[in-house]
C-alpha positions in Angstrom: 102.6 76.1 109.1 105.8 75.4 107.1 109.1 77.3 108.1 110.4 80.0 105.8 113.6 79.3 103.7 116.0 81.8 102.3 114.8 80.4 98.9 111.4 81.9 99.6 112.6 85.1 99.7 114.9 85.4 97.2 111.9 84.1 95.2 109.9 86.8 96.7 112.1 89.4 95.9 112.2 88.8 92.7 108.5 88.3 92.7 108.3 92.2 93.5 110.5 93.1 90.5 107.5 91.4 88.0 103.7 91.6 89.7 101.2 93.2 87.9 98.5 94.7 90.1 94.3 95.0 89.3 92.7 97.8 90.7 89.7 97.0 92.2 86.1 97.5 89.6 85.1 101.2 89.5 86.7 104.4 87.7 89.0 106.3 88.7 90.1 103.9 91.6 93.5 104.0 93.4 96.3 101.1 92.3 97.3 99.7 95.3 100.3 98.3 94.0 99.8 95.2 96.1 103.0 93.0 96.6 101.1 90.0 96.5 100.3 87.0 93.4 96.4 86.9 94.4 94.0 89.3 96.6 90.6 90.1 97.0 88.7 92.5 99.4 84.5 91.3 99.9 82.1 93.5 101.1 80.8 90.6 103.8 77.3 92.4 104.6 76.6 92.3 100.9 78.6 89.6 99.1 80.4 92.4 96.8 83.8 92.4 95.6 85.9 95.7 96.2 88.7 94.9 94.7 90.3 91.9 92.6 93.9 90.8 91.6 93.0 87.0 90.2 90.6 86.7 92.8 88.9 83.5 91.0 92.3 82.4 89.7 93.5 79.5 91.8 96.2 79.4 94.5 97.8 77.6 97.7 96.0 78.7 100.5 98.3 76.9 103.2 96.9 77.0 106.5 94.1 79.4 105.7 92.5 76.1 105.3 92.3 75.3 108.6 89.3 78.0 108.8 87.0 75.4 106.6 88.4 73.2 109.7 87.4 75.7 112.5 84.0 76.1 110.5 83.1 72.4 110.3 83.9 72.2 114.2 81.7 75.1 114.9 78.9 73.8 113.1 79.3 70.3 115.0 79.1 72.7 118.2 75.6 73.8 116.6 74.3 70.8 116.1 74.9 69.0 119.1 77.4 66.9 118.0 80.2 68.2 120.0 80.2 71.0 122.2 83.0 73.7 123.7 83.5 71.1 126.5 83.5 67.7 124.7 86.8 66.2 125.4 89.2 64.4 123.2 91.6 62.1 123.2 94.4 62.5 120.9 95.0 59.2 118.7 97.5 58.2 116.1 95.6 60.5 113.4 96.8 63.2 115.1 100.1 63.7 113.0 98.5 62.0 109.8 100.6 63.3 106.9 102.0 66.4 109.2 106.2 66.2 108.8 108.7 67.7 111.2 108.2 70.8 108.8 105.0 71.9 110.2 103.9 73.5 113.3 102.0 71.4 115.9 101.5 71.1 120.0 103.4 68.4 120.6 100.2 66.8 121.5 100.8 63.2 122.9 99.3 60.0 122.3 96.4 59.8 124.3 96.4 63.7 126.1 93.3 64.7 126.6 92.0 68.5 125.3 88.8 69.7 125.1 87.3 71.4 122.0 87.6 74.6 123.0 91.6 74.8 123.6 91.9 72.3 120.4 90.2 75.4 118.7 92.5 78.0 120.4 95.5 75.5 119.0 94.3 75.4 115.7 93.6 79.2 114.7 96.4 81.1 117.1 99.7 79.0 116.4 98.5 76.7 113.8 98.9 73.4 115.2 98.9 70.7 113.0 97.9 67.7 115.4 95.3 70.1 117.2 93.6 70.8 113.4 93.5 66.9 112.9 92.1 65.8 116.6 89.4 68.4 115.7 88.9 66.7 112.2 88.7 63.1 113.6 85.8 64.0 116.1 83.8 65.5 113.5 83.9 62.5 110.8 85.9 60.0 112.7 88.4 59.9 109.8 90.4 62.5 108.5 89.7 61.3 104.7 86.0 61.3 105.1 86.6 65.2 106.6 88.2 65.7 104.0 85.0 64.6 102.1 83.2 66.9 104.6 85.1 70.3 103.9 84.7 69.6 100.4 81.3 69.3 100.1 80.8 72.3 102.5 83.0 74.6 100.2 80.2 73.5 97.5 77.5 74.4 99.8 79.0 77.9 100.2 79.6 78.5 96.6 83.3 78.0 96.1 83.5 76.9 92.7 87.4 76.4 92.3 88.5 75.2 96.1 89.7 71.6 96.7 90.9 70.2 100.0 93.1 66.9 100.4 93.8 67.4 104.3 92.7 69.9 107.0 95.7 71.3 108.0 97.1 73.2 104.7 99.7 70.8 103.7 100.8 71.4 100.2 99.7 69.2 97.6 99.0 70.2 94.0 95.4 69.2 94.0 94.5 71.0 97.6 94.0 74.7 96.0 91.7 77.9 96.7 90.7 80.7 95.1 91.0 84.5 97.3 87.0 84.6 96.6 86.5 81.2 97.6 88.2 82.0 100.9 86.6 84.8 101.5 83.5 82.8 101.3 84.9 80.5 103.9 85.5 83.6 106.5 82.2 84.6 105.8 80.6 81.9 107.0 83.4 81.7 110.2 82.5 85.1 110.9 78.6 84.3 112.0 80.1 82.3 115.0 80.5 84.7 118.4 82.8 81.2 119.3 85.3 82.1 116.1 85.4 85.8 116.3 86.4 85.3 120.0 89.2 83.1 119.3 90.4 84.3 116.1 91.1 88.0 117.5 92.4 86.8 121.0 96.5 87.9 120.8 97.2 85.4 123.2 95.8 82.0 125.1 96.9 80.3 128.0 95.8 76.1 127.4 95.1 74.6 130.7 97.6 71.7 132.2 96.5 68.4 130.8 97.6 64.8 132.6 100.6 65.1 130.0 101.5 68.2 129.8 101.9 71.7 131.8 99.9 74.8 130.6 101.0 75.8 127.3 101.3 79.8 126.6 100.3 80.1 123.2 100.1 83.5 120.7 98.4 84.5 117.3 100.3 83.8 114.3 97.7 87.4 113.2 100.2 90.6 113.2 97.4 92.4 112.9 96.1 91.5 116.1 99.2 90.3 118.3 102.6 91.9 118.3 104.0 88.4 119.3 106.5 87.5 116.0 105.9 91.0 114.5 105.6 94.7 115.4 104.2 97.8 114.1 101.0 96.1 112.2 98.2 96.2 114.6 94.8 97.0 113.4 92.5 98.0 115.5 89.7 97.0 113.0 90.9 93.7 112.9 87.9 91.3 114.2 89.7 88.0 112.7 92.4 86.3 110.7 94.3 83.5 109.8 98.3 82.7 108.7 99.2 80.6 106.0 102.8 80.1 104.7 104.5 77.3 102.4 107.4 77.6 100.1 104.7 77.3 97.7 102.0 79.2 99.0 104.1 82.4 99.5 103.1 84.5 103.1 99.2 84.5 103.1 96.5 86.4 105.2 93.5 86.1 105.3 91.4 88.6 107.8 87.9 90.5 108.4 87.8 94.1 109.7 84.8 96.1 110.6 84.2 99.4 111.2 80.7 100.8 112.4 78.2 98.4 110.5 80.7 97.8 108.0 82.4 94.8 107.6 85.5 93.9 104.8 87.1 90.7 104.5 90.5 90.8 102.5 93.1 88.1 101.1 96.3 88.4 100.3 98.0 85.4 99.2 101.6 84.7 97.6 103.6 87.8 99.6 106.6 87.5 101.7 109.1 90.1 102.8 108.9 93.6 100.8 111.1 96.4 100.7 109.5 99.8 101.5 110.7 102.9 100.0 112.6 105.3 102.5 112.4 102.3 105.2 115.7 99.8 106.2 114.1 97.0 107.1 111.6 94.7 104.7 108.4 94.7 105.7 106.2 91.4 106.4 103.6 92.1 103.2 101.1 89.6 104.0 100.1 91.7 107.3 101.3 95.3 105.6 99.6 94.7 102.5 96.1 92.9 104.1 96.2 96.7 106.1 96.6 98.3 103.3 93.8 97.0 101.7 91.3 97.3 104.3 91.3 100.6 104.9 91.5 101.2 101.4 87.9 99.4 101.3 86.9 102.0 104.7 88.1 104.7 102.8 86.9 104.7 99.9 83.7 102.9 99.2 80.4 104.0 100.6 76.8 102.2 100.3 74.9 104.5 97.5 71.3 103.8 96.8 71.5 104.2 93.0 67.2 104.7 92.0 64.6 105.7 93.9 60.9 104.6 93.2 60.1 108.1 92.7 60.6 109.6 89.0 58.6 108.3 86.1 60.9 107.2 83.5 58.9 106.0 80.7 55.3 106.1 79.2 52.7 103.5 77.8 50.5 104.3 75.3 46.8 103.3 76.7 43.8 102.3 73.8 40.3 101.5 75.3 40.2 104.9 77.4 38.5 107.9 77.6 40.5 109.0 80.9 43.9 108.9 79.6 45.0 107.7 76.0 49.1 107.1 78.1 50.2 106.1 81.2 53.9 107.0 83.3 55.6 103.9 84.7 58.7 104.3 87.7 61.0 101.9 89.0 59.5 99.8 91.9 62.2 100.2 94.8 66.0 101.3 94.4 69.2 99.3 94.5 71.4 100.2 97.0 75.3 99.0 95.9 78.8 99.6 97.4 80.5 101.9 94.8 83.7 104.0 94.9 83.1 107.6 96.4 85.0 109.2 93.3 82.3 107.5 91.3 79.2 110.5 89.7 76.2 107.9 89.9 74.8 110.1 87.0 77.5 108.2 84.8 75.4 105.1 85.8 73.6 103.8 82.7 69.4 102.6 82.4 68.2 100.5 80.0 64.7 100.9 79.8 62.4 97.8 78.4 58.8 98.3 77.9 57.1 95.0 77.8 54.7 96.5 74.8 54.7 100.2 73.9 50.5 100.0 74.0 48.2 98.8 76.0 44.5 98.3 76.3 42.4 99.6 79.5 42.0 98.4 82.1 45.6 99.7 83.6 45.7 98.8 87.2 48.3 101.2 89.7 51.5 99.1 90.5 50.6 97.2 87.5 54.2 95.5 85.8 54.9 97.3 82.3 59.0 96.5 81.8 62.3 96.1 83.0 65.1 98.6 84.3 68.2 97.4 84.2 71.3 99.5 85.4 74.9 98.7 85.2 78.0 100.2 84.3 81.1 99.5 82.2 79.3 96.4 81.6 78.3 94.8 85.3 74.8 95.0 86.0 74.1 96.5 89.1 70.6 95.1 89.1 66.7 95.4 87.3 63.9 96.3 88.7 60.4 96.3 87.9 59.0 99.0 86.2 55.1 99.6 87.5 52.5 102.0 85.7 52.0 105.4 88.4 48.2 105.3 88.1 45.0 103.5 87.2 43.6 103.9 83.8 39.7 102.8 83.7 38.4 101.3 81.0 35.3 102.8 79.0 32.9 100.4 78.4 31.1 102.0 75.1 35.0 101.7 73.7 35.2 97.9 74.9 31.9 97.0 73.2 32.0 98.7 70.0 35.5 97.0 69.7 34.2 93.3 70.9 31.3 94.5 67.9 33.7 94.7 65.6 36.5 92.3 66.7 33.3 89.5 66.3 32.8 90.4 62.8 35.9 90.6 62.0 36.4 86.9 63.5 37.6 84.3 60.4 35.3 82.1 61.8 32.2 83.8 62.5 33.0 85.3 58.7 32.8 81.6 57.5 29.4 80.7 59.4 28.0 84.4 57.8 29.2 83.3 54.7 27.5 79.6 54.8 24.9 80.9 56.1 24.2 83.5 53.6 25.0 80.8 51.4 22.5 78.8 52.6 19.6 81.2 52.6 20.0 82.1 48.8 20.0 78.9 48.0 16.7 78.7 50.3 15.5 82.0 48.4 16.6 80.7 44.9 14.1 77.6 45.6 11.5 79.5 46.9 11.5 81.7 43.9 11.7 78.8 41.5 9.1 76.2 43.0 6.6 79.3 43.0 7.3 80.1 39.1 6.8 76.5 38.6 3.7 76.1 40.3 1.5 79.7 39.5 -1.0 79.0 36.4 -1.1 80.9 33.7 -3.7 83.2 33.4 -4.6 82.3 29.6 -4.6 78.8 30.3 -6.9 78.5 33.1 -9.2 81.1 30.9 -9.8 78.5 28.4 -9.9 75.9 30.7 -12.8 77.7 32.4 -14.4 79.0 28.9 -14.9 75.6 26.9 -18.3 74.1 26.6 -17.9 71.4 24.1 -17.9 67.8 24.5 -14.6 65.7 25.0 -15.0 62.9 22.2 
């Protein structure tokens, strides 16, 4: 992590004088005010944001990068490719492209650390060489790690995060979005391994051949009071540092309460000034606080539609039994929504797939769409399903196929050649028997002469 300079905060300060906060998607939602350049706070059980401040815009995440690191690691652990125990032997990699600027372990050449207390080095303190050890004995090289992480924010569904190292260094192509973070911790977070580590205040790292035990502390205020006071959270389940001249003070950190579970990220803060208080606060950890219990506070899970209520009506042909029939919504939507928010004020748009149908109508049968959002976001569609079953009648259904067959263009045309065909067949008939009947006059004086034909 790269020492503060009295630049940075003069920056900072003037940073204060000019941000522009978003409050989070809802009505009637509290402005936060957050002294910070980019935040976002995720609903993790449900992928939903909370709250946005140039959440997909991108930023300098600093070493909340080395949690795509920890992940990677983890999921080596998972697949048998390493495991908690597997020791490694620092190389010359170690301290690839980390200058005296950066925090690392002091790890020599050669000392051998297990996984495990490389983890602990990486996520409490922010060691530099630890973070890069860990990356060589995933991919063997740090470039094709860097590869690695790349293609694993991908996987995740970060869509504006590129990695050139995994440490955090600055460089103008390694960049992050809040969201994309988030995405990151969510992932972290399935591991028992990480949430043990990341939320431990403190770690003792065993004596190694090279070295005596190193005491080492969580760079997380909100979990260890070890550089700063007064911001514990007890909520607090992980986090992670990150801080460059460029970056600003970043945290990112994951907080649960009961079966809820928020993951917020605060990126670009720094040392704030607090009405009615002397001292400036650290804003990366106040302001991370802030916004998580703004997310405990004040959003609740609200199932928006039950499959209860008929909400439209199809016009049934073919029936005797029932000339309509009521549809509902199949199932409900349940959504994380502001408690000021009146779901009434939620709006339906109703599409009917055909505003008749012909019997048979069978129950659960699909007839439309529902679709419900507000100001603009859909919340989600659901299928609407016809209530009850309509039975055809089968004197209906005939007389209509009776008609329907008549009414055919190309049974008309055979009717029509064939009536044209059998008056021709009558016309001959009628003709060829003129033509052929005697006249009675004729065959009379045939029959009456008696003379002799000269």
């Amino acid at each position: 992590m790269k020492k503060y300079r009295f630049l940075s905060l003069v920056l900072l300060l003037a940073l204060a004088l000019s941000l522009t906060p978003v409050s989070a998607a809802g009505p009637n939602q509290e402005d936060l005010d957050l002294f910070c350049t980019h935040a976002v706070l995720l609903d993790a059980n449900h992928g939903e944001i909370l709250y946005n401040m140039r959440a997909n815009e991108k930023a300098y995440p600093a070493s909340i990068t080395k949690i795509m690191t920890a992940l990677l690691v983890l999921e080596a652990i998972e697949y048998g490719q390493l495991s908690l125990d597997t020791q490694l032997t620092a190389g010359e990699t170690r301290m690839q492209s980390v200058t005296s600027s950066y925090v690392n372990g002091n790890i020599k050449l050669g000392e051998v650390l297990t996984v495990e207390e490389l983890l602990y080095m990486t996520l409490l303190p922010s060691y530099a060489d630890a973070c890069n050890i860990l990356a060589v004995a995933v991919d063997g090289t740090i470039e094709d790690f860097v590869d690695h992480m790349n293609r694993k924010a991908a996987e995740l569904g970060c869509q504006n995060t590129h990695f050139t190292n995994p440490v955090g260094i600055h460089n103008e192509n390694h960049y992050s979005t809040p969201y994309d973070l988030a995405l990151i911790m969510k992932a972290c977070l399935e591991y028992d391994t990480y949430l043990e580590i990341s939320q431990a205040p403190k770690h003792t790292v065993p004596a190694t051949d090279m070295s005596g035990p190193r005491e080492i502390y969580n760079t997380n205020a909100l979990v260890s009071t070890w550089n700063h006071s007064g911001y514990i959270y007890d909520k607090c389940i992980a986090g992670k540092t990150g801080n460059t001249d460029e970056a600003g003070r970043c945290l990112i950190a994951a907080a649960e309460d009961n079966d809820e579970i928020l993951i917020s990220v605060i990126i670009g803060s720094g040392p704030m000034p607090v009405p009615g208080e002397e001292d400036l606060k650290q804003g990366h950890f106040r302001e991370s606080k802030r916004l998580l219990e703004y997310g405990f506070n004040n959003f609740h899970r609200v199932t928006i539609t039950k499959d209860s209520e008929p909400v439209g009506k199809v016009k049934v042909t073919m029936s005797r039994q029932a000339d309509e029939v009521n549809v509902k919504a199949q199932g409900s939507i349940t959504k994380t929504l502001p408690k000021s928010m009146d779901v009434d004020d939620i709006e339906t748009d109703i599409r009917l797939f055909a505003d008749e149908v012909e019997a048979p109508v069978k129950e659960g049968q699909v007839m439309g769409v529902m679709t419900l959002s507000y100001n603009d976001e859909v919340y989600g569609k659901l299928d609407l399903v016809a209530i009850t079953s309509v039975e055809r009648s089968e004197l209906l259904y005939k007389k209509k196929q009776f008609i329907e067959f008549f009414q055919n263009e190309g049974v008309r045309i055979i009717l029509a050649v064939v009536m044209f065909l059998a008056a021709i067949v009558i016309l001959k008939l009628t003709v060829f028997r003129r033509k052929k009947r005697p006249k009675a006059g004729a065959a009379a004086r045939r029959g009456n002469y008696k003379g002799t034909r000269m």
